[in-house]
C-alpha positions as semicolon CSV with decimal commas, in nm:
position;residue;x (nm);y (nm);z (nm)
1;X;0,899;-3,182;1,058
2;X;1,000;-3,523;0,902
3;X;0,717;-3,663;0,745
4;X;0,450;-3,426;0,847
5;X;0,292;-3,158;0,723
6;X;0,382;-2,811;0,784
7;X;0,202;-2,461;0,790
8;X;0,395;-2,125;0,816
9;X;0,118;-1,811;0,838
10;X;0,262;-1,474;0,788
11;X;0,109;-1,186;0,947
12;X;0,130;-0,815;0,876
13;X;0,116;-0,634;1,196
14;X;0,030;-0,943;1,368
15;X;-0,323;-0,951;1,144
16;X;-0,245;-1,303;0,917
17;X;-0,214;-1,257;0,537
18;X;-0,142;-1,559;0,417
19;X;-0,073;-1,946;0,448
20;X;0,221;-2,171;0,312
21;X;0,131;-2,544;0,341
22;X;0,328;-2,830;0,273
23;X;0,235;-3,227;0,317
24;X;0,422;-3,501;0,213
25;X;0,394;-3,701;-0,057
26;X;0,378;-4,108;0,083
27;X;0,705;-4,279;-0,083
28;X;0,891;-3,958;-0,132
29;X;1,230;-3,982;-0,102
30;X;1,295;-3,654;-0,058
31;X;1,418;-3,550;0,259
32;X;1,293;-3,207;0,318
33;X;1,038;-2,976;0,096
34;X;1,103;-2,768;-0,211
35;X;1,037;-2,429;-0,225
36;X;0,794;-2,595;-0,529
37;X;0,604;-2,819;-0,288
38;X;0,493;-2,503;-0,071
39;X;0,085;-2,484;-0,132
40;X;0,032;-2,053;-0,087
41;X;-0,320;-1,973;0,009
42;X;-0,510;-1,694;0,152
43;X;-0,704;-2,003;0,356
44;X;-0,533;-2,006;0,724
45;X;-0,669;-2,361;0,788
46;X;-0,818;-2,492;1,089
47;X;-0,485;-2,468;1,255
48;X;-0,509;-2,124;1,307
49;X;-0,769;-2,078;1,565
50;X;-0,547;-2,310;1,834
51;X;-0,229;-2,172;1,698
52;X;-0,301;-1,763;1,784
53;X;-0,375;-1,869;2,125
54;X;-0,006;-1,969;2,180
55;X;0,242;-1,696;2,327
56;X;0,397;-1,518;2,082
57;X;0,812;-1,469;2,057
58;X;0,964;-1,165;1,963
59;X;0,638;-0,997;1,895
60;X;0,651;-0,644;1,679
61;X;0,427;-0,475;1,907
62;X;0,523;-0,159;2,068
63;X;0,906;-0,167;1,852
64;X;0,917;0,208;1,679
65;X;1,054;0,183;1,269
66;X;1,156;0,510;1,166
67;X;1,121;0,503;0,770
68;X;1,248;0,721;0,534
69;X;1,010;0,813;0,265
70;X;1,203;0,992;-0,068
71;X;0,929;1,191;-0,262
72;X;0,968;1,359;-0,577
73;X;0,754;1,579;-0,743
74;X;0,730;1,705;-1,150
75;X;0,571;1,944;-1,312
76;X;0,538;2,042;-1,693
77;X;0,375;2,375;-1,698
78;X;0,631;2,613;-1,837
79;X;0,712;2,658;-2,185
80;X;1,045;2,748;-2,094
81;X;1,139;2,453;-1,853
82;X;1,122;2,125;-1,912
83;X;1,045;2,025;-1,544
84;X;0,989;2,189;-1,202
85;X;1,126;1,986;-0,926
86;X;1,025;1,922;-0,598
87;X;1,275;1,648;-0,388
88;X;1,175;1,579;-0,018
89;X;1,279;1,340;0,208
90;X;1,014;1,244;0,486
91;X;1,125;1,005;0,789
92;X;0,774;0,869;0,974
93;X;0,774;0,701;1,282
94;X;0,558;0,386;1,272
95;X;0,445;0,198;1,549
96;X;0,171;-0,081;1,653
97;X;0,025;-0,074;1,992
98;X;-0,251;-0,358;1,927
99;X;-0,316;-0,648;1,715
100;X;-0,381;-0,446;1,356
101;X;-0,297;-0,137;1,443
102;X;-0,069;0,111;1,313
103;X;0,067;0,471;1,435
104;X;0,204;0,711;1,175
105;X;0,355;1,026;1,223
106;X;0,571;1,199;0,957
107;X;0,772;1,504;0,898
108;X;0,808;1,621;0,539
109;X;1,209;1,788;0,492
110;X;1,243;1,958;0,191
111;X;1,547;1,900;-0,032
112;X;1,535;2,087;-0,376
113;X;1,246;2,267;-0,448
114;X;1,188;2,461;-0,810
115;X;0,869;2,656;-0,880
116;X;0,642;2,452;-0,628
117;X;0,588;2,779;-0,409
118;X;0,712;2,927;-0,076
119;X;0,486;2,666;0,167
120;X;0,621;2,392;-0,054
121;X;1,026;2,513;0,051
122;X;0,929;2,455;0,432
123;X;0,991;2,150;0,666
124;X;0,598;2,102;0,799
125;X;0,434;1,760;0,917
126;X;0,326;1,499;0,666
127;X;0,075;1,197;0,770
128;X;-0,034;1,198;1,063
129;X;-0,263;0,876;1,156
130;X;-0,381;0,593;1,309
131;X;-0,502;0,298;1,137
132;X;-0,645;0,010;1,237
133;X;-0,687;-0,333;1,040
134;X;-0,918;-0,608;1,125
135;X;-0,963;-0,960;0,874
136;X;-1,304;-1,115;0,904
137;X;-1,405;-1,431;0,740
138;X;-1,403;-1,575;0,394
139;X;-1,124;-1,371;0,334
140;X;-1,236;-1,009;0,384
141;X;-1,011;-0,740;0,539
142;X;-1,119;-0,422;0,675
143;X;-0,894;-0,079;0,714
144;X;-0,987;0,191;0,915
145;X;-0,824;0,511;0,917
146;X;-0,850;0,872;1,046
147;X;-0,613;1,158;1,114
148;X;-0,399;1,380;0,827
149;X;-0,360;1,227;0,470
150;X;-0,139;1,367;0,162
151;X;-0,341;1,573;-0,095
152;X;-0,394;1,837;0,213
153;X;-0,658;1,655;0,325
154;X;-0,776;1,516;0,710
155;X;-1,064;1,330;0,792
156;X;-1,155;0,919;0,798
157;X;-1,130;0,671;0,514
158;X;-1,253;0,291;0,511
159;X;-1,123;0,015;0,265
160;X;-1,253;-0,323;0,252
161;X;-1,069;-0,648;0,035
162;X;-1,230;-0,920;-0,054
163;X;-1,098;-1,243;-0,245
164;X;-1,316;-1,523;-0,368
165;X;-1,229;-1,904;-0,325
166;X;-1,058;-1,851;-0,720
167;X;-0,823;-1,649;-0,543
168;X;-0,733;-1,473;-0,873
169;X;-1,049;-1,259;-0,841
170;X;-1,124;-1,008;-0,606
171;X;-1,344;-0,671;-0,518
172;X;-1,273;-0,386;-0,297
173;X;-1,446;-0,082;-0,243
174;X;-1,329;0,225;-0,001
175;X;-1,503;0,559;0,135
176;X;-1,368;0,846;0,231
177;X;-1,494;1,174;0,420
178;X;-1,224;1,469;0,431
179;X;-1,206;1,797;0,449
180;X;-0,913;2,088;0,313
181;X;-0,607;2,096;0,533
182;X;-0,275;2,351;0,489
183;X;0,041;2,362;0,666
184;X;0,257;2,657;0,595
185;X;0,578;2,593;0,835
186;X;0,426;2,434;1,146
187;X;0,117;2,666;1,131
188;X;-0,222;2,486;1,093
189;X;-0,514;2,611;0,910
190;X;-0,834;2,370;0,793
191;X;-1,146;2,379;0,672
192;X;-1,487;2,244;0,838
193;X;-1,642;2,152;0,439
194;X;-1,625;1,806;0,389
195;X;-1,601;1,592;0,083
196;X;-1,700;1,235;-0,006
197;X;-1,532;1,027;-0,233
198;X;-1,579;0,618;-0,296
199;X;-1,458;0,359;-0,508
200;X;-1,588;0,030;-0,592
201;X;-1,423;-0,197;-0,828
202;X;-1,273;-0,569;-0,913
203;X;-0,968;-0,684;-0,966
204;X;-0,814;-1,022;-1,162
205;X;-0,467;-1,157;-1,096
206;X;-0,305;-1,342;-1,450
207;X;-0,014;-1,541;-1,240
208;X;0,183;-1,696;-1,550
209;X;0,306;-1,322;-1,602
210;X;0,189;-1,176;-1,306
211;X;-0,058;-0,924;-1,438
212;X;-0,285;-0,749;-1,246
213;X;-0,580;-0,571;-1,423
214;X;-0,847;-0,335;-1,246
215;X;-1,124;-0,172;-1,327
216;X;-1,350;0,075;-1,060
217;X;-1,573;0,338;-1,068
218;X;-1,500;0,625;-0,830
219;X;-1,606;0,970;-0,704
220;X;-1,267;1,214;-0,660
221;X;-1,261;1,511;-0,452
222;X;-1,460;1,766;-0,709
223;X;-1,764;1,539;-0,671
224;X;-1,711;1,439;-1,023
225;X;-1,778;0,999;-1,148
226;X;-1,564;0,812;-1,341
227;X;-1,420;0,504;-1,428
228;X;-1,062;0,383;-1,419
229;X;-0,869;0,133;-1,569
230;X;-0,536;-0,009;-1,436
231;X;-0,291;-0,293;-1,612
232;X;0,008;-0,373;-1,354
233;X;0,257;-0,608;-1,397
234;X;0,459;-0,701;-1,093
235;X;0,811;-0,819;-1,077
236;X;1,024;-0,917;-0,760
237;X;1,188;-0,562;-0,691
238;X;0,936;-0,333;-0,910
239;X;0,613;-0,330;-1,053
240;X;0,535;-0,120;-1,396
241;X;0,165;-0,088;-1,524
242;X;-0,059;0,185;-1,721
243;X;-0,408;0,353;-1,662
244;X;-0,703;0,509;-1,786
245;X;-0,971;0,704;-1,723
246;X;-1,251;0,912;-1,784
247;X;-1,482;1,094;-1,533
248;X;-1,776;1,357;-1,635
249;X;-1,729;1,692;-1,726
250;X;-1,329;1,622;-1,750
251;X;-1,111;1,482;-2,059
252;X;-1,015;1,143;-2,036
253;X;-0,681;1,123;-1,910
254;X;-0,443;0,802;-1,827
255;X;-0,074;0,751;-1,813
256;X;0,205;0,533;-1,670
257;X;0,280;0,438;-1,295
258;X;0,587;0,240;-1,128
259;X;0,714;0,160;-0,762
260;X;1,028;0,038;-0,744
261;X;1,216;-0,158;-0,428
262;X;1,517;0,029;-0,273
263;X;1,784;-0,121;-0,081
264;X;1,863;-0,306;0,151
265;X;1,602;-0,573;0,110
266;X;1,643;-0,721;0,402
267;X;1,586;-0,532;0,784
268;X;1,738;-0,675;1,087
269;X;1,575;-0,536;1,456
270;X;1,737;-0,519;1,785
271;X;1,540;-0,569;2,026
272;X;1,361;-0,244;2,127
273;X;1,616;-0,023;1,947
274;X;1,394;0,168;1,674
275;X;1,492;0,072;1,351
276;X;1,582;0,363;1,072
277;X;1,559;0,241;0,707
278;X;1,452;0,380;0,375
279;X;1,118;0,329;0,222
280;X;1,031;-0,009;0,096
281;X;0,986;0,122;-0,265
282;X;0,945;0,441;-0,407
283;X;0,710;0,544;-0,758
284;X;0,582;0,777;-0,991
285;X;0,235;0,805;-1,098
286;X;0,233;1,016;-1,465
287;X;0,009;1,243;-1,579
288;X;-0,029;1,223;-1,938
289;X;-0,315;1,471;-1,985
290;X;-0,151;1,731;-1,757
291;X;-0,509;1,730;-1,570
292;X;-0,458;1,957;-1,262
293;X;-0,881;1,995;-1,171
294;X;-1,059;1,654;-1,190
295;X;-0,943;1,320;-1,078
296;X;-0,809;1,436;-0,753
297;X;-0,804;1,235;-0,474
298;X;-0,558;1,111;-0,145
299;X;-0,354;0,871;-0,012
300;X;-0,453;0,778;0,393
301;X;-0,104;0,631;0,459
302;X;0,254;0,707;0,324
303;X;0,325;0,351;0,245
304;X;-0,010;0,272;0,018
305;X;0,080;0,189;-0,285
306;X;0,053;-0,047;-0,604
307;X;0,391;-0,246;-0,498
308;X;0,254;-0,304;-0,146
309;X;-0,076;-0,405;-0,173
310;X;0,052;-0,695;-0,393
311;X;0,257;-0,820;-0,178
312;X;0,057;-1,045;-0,021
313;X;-0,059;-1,239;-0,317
314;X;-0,082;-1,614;-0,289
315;X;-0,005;-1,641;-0,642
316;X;0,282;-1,347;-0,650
317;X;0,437;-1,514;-0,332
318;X;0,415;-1,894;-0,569
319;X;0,623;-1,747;-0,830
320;X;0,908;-1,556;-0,612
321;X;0,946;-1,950;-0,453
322;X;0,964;-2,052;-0,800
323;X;1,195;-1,852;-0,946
324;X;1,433;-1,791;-0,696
């Protein structure tokens, strides 16, 4: 608007992220705003409450995304072989029904599969849940989620995010209860023994190169403690980083990590037509100690990861409108 101030909020399944706020300067010249005159914050201003009361247009709510989740798997275990292989591809239809709310339900198709075993070779469900995400105030978000995880695991799992008013710090801390899960074809078998696992940690955001660093202390699935250490950086279409960590009882271990954005970057919906694209980005998380007993754990959707949690970030978000 010409000479006013303008606030855009973007939502993620119509619970709001983030802020972009721009007020003009008396005696500029300048017609319209730069994408460097664009305040990002995780504060919504007082706009918000009157502005979610309006109508919505072209809400996302009840429109099905099929997505298309690549997954490979490597293995180092043979003297003989350099790598076994496991290749799957793994559509998942994904829909909201409420504010915050999120329907998953995947299929996993096998594409090449080399010494990962006969259950591995056959097309059997994948994630299987329904999450729901809430934001509360001062910036704290809340994510709820129960039905069939990766790591062949089912059961509930509870995150909660929260960011300080130095939005470059954070803490988070998530609890999980699961039990053991197989699928061999589309034949179900589970187990009634459940696990706990937690994690509790903080997090600090460097934004000149945007650097992420982490550091938590967890339980995994084997009831052993540790402590883990991540450095992330994040660029526009990837983001690279290291860990480490040592838990009792087990070696320390650590190793490399990477998601990176596939194309197209850009989705276009019609109307109530589901919408079939490829994963957002796809990684790798390496193993450099080959551990295969401790430091096991699970993923409660198919899209969590590094890549995707960031990209939200106030200060991630300043420096894509800066650069681009």
């Amino acid at each position: 608007p010409d000479k006013k101030p303008c606030r855009v909020i973007v939502l993620d399944n119509n619970v709001p992220q983030i802020s972009l706020y721009y007020k003009p300067i008396i005696g500029d010249s300048v017609p319209e705003a730069s994408r460097r005159d664009w305040n990002v914050s995780y504060d919504l201003g007082g706009t918000w409450k009157e502005a979610r009361k309006i109508g919505r247009k072209n809400s996302s709510l009840f429109k099905v995304d099929v997505v298309v989740y690549p997954e490979v798997s490597l293995k180092n275990l043979i003297i003989t072989q350099i790598y076994q292989v496991l290749f799957n591809l793994s559509p998942a239809v994904e829909v909201s029904f409420w504010k915050g709310m999120r329907l998953t339900a995947q299929v996993v198709i096998p594409v090449y599969n080399d010494g990962y075993g006969r259950r591995a070779g056959k097309v059997h469900p994948g994630f299987l849940t329904l999450q729901q995400t809430v934001r509360l105030p001062y910036n704290i978000w809340v994510t709820g989620t129960l039905g069939m995880f990766n790591a062949e695991r089912y059961g509930g799992d509870l995150r909660l995010l929260h960011t300080f008013k130095d939005e470059r710090f954070s803490v988070e801390g998530r609890i999980g209860l699961t039990a053991t899960q197989r699928w061999d074809g589309f034949e179900w078998t589970y187990g009634t023994k459940t696990r706990m696992t937690w994690a509790l940690g903080a997090n600090f955001y460097y934004p000149h190169y945007n650097v992420q660093a982490s550091l938590k202390v967890e339980q995994y699935l084997l009831g052993e403690k540790g402590v883990r250490f991540d450095l992330i950086r994040h660029f526009r279409y990837a983001s690279i980083g290291f860990y480490a960590m040592k838990a009792e009882g087990a070696s320390a271990n650590g190793g490399f990590r990477f998601q990176v954005a596939l194309p197209p970057y850009k989705y276009k919906r019609k109307g109530y037509i589901p919408r079939v694209t490829p994963s957002k980005n796809m990684g790798i998380a390496y193993n450099a100690g080959n551990e295969q007993y401790y430091y096991r754990g699970y993923r409660a959707n198919p899209g969590e990861n590094i890549m995707q949690n960031n990209s939200f970030n106030p200060y991630f978000i300043k420096s894509e409108l800066l650069n681009f």
